[in-house]
C-alpha positions in Angstrom: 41.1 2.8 203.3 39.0 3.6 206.4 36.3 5.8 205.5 37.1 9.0 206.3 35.2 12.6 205.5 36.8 15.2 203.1 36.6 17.2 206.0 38.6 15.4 208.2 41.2 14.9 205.5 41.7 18.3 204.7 42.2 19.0 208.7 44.8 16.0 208.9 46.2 17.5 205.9 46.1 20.6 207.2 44.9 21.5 203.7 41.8 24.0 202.2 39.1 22.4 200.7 37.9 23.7 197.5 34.9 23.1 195.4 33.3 20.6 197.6 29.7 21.1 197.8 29.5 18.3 201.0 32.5 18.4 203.4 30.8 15.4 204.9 31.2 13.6 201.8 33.6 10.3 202.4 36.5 8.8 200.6 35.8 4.9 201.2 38.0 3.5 198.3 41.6 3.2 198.1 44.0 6.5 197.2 45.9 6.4 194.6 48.3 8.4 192.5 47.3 6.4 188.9 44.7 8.1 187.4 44.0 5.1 185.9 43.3 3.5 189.4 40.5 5.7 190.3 37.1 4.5 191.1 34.1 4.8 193.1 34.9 6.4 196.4 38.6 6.9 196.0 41.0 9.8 196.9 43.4 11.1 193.7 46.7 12.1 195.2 48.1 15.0 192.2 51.8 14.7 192.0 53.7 17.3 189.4 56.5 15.1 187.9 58.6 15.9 185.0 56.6 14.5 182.3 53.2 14.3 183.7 51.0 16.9 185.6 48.6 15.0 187.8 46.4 17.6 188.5 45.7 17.5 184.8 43.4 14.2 185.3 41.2 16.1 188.1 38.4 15.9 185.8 38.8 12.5 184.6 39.2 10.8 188.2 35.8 12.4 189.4 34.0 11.3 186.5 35.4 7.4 187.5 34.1 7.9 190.8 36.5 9.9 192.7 35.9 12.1 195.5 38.3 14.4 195.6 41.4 15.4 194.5 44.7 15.8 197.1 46.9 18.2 195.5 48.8 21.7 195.2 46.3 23.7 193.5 42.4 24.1 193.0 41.3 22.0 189.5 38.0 23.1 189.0 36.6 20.1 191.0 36.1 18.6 194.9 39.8 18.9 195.8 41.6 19.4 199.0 44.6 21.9 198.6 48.3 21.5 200.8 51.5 22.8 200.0 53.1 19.7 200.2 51.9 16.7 198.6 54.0 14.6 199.3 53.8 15.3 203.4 50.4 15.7 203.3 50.1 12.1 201.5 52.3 10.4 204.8 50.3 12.8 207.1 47.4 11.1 206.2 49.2 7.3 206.5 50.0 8.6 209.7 46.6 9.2 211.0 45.4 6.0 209.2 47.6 3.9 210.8 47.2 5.7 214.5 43.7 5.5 214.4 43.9 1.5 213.4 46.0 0.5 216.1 47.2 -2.4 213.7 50.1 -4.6 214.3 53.1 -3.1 212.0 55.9 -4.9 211.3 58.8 -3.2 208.7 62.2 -4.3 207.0 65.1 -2.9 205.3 68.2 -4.4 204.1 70.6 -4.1 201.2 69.4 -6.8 199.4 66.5 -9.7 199.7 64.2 -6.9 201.0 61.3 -7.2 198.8 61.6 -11.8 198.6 61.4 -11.7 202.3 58.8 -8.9 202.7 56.8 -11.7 200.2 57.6 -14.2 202.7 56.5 -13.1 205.9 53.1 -11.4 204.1 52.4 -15.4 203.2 53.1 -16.6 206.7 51.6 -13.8 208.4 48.2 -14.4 206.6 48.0 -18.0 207.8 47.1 -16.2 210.8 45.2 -12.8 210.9 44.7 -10.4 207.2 47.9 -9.4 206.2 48.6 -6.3 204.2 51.5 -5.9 202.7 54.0 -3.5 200.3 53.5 -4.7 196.4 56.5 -5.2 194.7 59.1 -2.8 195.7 57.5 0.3 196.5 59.5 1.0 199.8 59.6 5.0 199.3 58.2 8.3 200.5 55.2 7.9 198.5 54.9 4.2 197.9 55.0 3.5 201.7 51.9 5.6 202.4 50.5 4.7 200.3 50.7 0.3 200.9 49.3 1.9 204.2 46.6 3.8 203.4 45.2 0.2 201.8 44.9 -1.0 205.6 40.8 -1.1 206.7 39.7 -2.2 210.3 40.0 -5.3 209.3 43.8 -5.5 208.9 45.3 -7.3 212.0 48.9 -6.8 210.3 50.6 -4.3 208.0 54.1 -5.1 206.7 56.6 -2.5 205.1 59.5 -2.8 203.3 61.2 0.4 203.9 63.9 2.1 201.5 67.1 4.1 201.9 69.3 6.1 199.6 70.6 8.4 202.8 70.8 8.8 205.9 67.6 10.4 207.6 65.6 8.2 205.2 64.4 5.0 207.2 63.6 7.6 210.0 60.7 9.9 208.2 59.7 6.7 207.5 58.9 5.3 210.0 57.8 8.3 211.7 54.6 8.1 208.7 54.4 4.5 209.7 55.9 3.7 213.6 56.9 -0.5 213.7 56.5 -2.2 216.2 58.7 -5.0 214.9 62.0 -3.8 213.1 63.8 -6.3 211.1 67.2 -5.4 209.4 68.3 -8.3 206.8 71.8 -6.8 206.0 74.2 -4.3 205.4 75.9 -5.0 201.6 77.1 -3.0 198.8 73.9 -1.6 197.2 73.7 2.1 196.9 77.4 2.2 198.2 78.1 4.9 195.6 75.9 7.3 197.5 75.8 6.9 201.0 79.8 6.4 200.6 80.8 3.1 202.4 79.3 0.3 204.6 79.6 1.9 207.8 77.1 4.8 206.5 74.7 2.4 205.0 74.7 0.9 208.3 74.0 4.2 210.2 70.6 4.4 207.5 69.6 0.8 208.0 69.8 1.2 211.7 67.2 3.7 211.9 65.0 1.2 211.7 65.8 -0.1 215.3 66.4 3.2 216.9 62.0 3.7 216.0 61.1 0.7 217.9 59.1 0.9 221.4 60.8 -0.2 224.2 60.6 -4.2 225.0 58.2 -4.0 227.7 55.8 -2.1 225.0 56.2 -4.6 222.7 58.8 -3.5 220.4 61.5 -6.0 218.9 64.4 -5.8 216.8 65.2 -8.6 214.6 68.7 -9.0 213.3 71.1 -11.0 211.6 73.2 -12.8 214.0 75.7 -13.4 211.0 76.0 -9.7 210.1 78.5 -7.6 212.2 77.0 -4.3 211.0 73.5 -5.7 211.3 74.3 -7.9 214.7 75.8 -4.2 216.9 72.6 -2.5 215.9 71.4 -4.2 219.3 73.1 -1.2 221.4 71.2 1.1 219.1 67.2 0.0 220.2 65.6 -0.8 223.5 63.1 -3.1 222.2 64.1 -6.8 222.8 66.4 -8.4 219.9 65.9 -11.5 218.3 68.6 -13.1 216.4 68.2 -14.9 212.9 70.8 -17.0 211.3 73.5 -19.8 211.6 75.4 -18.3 214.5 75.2 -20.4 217.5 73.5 -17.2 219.4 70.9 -16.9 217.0 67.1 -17.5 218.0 65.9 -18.8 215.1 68.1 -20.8 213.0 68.7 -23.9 210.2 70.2 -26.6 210.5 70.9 -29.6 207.5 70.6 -26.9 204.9 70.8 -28.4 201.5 69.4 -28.3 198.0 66.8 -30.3 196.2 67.8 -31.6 192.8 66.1 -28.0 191.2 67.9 -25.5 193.3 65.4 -25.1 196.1 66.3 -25.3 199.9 65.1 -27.9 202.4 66.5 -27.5 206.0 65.0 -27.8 209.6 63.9 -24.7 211.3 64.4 -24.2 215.0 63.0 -21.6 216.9 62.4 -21.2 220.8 59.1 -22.5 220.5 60.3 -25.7 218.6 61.2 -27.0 214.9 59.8 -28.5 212.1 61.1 -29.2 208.6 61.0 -27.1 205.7 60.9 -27.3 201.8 61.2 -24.2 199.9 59.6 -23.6 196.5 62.2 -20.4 195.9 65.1 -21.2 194.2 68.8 -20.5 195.5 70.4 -20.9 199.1 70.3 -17.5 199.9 66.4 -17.8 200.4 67.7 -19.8 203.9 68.1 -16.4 205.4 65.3 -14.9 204.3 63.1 -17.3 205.8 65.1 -17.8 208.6 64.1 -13.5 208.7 60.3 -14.3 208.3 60.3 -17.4 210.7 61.6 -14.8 213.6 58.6 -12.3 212.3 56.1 -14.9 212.8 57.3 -16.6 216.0 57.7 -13.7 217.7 53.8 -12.7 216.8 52.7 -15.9 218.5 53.0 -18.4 215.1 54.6 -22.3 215.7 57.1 -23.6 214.2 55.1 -26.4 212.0 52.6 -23.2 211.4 55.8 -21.4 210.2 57.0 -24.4 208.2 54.1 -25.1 206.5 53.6 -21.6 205.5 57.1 -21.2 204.5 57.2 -24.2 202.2 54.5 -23.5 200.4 55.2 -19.3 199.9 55.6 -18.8 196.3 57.7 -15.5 193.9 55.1 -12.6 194.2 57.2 -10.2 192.6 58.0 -9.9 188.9 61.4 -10.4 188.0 63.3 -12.4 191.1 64.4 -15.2 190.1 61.4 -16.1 188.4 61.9 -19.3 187.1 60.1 -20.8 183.7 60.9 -23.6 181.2 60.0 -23.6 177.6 58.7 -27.0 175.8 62.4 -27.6 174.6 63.8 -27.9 178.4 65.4 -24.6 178.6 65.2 -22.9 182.1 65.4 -19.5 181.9 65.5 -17.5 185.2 64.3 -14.4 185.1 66.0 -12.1 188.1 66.6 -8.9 186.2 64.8 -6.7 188.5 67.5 -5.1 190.0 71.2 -6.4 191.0 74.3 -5.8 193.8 76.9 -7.2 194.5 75.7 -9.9 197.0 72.2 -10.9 195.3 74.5 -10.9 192.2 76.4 -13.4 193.9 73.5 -15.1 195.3 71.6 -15.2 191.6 75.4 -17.1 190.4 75.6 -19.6 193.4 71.6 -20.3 192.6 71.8 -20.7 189.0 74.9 -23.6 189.2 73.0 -25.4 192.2 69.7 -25.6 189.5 72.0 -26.8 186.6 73.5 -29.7 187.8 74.8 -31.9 185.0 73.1 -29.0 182.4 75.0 -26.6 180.7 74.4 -22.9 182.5 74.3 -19.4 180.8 75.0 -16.4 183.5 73.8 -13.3 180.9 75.2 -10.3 183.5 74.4 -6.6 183.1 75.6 -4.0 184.9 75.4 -3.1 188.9 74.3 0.4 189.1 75.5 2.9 192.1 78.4 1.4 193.2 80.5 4.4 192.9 84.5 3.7 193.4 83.9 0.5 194.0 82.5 -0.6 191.0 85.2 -2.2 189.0 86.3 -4.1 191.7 82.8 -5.4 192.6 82.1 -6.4 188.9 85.7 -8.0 188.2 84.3 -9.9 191.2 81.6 -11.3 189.4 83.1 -12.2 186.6 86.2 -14.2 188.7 82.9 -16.0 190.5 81.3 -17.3 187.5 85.0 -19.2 186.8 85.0 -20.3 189.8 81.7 -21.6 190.3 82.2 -23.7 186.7 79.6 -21.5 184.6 79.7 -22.5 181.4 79.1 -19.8 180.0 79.5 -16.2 180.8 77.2 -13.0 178.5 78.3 -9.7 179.9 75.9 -7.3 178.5 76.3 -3.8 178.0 79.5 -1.1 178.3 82.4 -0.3 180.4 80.7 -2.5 183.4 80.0 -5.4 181.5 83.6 -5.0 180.0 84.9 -5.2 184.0 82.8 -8.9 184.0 84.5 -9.8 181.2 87.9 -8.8 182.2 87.3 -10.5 185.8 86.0 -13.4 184.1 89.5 -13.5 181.2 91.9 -13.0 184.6 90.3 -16.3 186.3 91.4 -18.0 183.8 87.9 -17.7 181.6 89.4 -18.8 177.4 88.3 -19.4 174.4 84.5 -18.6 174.2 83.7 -19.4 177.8 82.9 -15.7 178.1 81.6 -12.8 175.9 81.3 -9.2 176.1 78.0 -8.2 173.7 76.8 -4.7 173.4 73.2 -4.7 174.0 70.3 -7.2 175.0 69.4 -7.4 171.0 72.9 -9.0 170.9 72.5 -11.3 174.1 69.2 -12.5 172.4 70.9 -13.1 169.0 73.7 -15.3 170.5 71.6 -17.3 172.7 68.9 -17.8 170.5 72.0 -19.4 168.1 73.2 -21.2 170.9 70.8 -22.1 173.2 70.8 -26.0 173.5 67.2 -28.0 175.1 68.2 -28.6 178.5 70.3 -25.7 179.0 69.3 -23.0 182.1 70.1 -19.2 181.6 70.3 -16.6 184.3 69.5 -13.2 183.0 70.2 -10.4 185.6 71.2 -6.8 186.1 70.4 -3.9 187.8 67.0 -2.3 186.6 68.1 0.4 184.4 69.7 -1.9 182.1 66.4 -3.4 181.4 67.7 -6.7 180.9 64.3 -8.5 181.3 63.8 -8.2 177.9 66.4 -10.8 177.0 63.9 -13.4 179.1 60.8 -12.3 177.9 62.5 -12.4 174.2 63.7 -16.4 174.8 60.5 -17.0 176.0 58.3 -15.6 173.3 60.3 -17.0 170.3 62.2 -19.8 172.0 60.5 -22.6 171.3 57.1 -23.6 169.8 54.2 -24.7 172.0 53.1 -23.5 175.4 55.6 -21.9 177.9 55.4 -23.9 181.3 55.6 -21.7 184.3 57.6 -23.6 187.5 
C-alpha cells in the first residue's frame, strides 16, 4: 500500500486512535486480515467471525512488525478504533484508490469470472504493472483489500467483483469506481437466491450503471451473444464495446477450433487489426473469455499481435480450474473442482471429450450448489449431456443431487455401468483407483462445498509411481 500515517487512517476511517505513542507513525506494508500475514510496516484489519476473534492476535501482529491494529475495540496496543470494520476497511480502499488515480478496470459474470480476470491481468502486464484480484476473492472484504495492494507504481488495477443480491456490485464499486465495466454473462449460478435470470441480470448490470460517461473515458464491455448481458447498453452512458461471435461484435473469433489436447486456436479480430491465437487453457469456452480480455486490452491502447501474443501464452493462475496434470501412467486428471454451475458444468463436459479424443473419459460430478427450484432440472441436465456428448463414463458423487445426475444420465439412455451414483469422494477414489486405465482422462468437478478436489489430489498422490508431470 501507499504509505500512509496512522493519523490519516484513523481520519479516513473516521476512527479513534488508541495507544499510539506517534500518530505520524506510517503503515508502508500491505493490510491484511491473516494474522499470519503480518510483517514489518503492515496494518492488521480485526474481523470478529464465528470461530476466530481477530483482535485476539493484536499482540502477536505488533510483535511481527505491525503498526497498528484496525478494529472494533482497543487491544492493549497501537490500534485505530471504528464501529464498522468492514466499512472502515473499503473506506480506506476508497481513499487509496482516489488518491492513486490508477486505471481500474472490473468484471462480473455468472461464470468464467475469476479465468478471465487471470487473462486480462497477463495481458495487461505486457504493458504497464498490473495488479490484480487473487484467486476469487471478489467480496466486501476481499475487494479492498486486492486494492489496498495498489502503490504509485500500479498503472492498472483489475477486480473481479461478486454478487449474491441485488445492491451488491453497486457498494462495490462505490469502494472501487471502474472505469472499464466488463459483464461476461448472466447464467444460472446463485439462481436459488436472487430468484431467476432477470434478477441476476439487474445485479450484474450494476456494474455498467458505475461507469463515467464515454467522453470521460468510461466503457462498458458486453457480450454481444448474451441478451441479458447485450440490453445492459441502455443501462450505462459510457461507450459499449461488444465481445463475441455476433456479427456486431467488436472484438471477435473467427476459425475457432481445438488442438489435439483440448486447447483453442482461432484468429482474433479487433478494430485495430488481427492476429492468430493459440491458447494454453483447455476447453472452447476459454474463446469468450479471451475474446472478454482482448476487448479490455484493445480498448486500453494494446494491438492485436500484442493481445495475441499475450493471450497465447497466459497460463491457469488459480487453483482448481481445470487444472490439468498427467501422472507417469498417461492418466489426465483435470482438476476443476473449485466451484460449478450449470454453464461452467457444461463447459468442464464439452472440454473434457474435446481433450479425450480416442481415450476413454471419466466425468466424476458433484453437486451444483444454490440453484434453488431449479436444481433437479439443471442437474438431470448434466447428466442427459454426458450421454450425449459420448462420456464413457459417468461418477456422480454425493446425495440427492448427484442422484438427479444419475437419473438424467439412466433417462438418456446411460446402461449397464456407463454411470454410477457413489456416496462420497472416498468411494469415487476407491472405484477409480480399481478402474482407472493408463491413457484414460478424468474430470473431477463440483461446486466447492462438496470438496471434491480431494478425489484429484487422492489420484494424484497414489496413482502411479514416479514423478507427477504438471501440463
Amino acid at each position: 500500500m501507499i504509505a500512509l500515517s496512522l493519523a490519516e487512517i484513523a481520519e479516513v476511517v473516521g476512527g479513534q486512535m488508541h495507544d499510539i505513542p506517534d500518530p505520524s507513525a506510517e503503515v508502508t506494508g500491505p493490510v491484511v486480515r491473516d494474522s499470519r500475514e503480518a510483517g514489518p510496516g503492515s496494518l492488521f484489519v480485526a474481523f470478529v467471525g464465528e470461530r476466530v476473534d481477530g483482535h485476539d492476535f493484536a499482540s502477536a501482529v505488533v510483535e511481527a512488525g505491525a503498526v497498528a491494529v484496525l478494529g472494533s475495540r482497543p487491544v492493549g496496543v497501537p490500534a485505530i478504533v471504528v464501529d464498522d470494520v468492514q466499512a472502515a476497511l473499503g473506506a480506506l480502499a476508497r481513499h487509496v484508490v482516489h488518491r492513486l488515480g490508477t486505471t481500474l478496470v472490473a468484471l462480473t459474470g455468472s461464470a468464467g469470472k475469476t479465468s478471465t480476470k487471470d487473462l486480462i491481468a497477463q495481458v495487461l502486464q505486457r504493458k504497464a504493472p498490473t495488479v490484480f484480484t487473487p484467486g476469487s476473492l471478489n467480496n466486501e472484504i476481499g475487494l479492498p483489500l486486492t486494492a489496498l495492494t495498489a502503490t504509485e507504481e500500479t498503472k492498472f488495477l483489475v477486480l473481479e467483483m461478486g454478487a449474491r443480491g441485488i445492491g451488491h456490485i453497486r457498494y462495490l464499486t462505490e469502494l472501487t469506481p471502474p472505469r472499464i465495466g466488463l459483464v461476461l454473462n448472466v447464467g444460472s449460478a446463485h439462481i436459488g437466491e436472487f430468484g431467476g435470470r432477470e434478477q441476476i441480470a439487474q445485479a450484474k448490470g450494476e456494474l455498467v450503471e458505475a461507469l463515467p460517461p464515454a467522453d470521460e473515458g468510461g466503457a462498458a464491455i458486453l457480450n454481444a451473444d448474451d441478451a441479458l448481458v447485450r440490453a445492459m447498453a441502455s443501462r450505462t452512458k459510457a461507450k459499449v464495446i461488444l465481445f463475441g461471435e455476433s456479427d456486431e461484435a467488436d472484438v471477435s473469433a473467427e476459425n475457432v477450433r481445438l488442438t489435439d489436447s483440448g486447447q483453442p486456436s482461432f484468429r482474433l479480430h479487433t478494430p485495430s487489426g488481427a492476429s492468430d491465437v493459440t491458447m494454453r487453457l483447455y476447453g472452447e469456452h476459454h474463446v469468450s473469455n479471451a475474446l472478454a480480455a482482448a476487448a479490455v486490452a484493445h480498448e486500453l491502447g494494446m494491438s492485436a499481435d500484442e493481445i495475441a501474443t499475450a493471450l497465447s501464452e497466459a497460463g491457469s493462475l488459480s487453483r482448481w480450474r481445470m487444472e490439468v496434470t498427467e501422472r507417469p501412467d498417461g492418466v489426465t486428471v483435470v482438476n476443476d473442482a473449485y466451484n460449478a454451475n450449470p454453464e461452467s458444468m457444461k463447459a468442464a463436459l464439452r472440454a473434457l471429450v474435446a481433450m479425450g479424443k480416442g481415450r476413454r473419459t471419466w466425468a466424476v460430478l458433484g453437486k451444483m450448489a444454490e440453484l434453488g427450484d431449479e436444481a433437479l432440472a439443471e442437474h438431470d441436465a448434466v447428466g442427459r449431456l454426458a450421454v450425449r456428448l459420448n462420456v464413457s463414463k459417468l461418477v456422480a458423487v454425493g446425495g440427492r443431487e448427484a442422484a438427479w445426475l444419475q437419473l438424467g444420465a439412466y433417462n438418456e439412455g446411460s446402461w449397464g455401468e456407463e454411470s454410477v451414483h457413489v456416496s462420497d469422494a472416498q468411494a469415487a477414489v476407491d472405484l477409480l483407483r480399481s478402474e482407472l486405465r493408463p491413457g484414460d482422462v478424468v474430470l473431477v468437478k463440483a461446486s466447492r462445498s462438496v470438496g471434491l478436489e480431494s478425489v484429484a489430489t487422492a489420484l494424484l498422490e497414489t496413482g502411479a509411481e514416479g514423478e507427477v508431470a504438471a501440463r
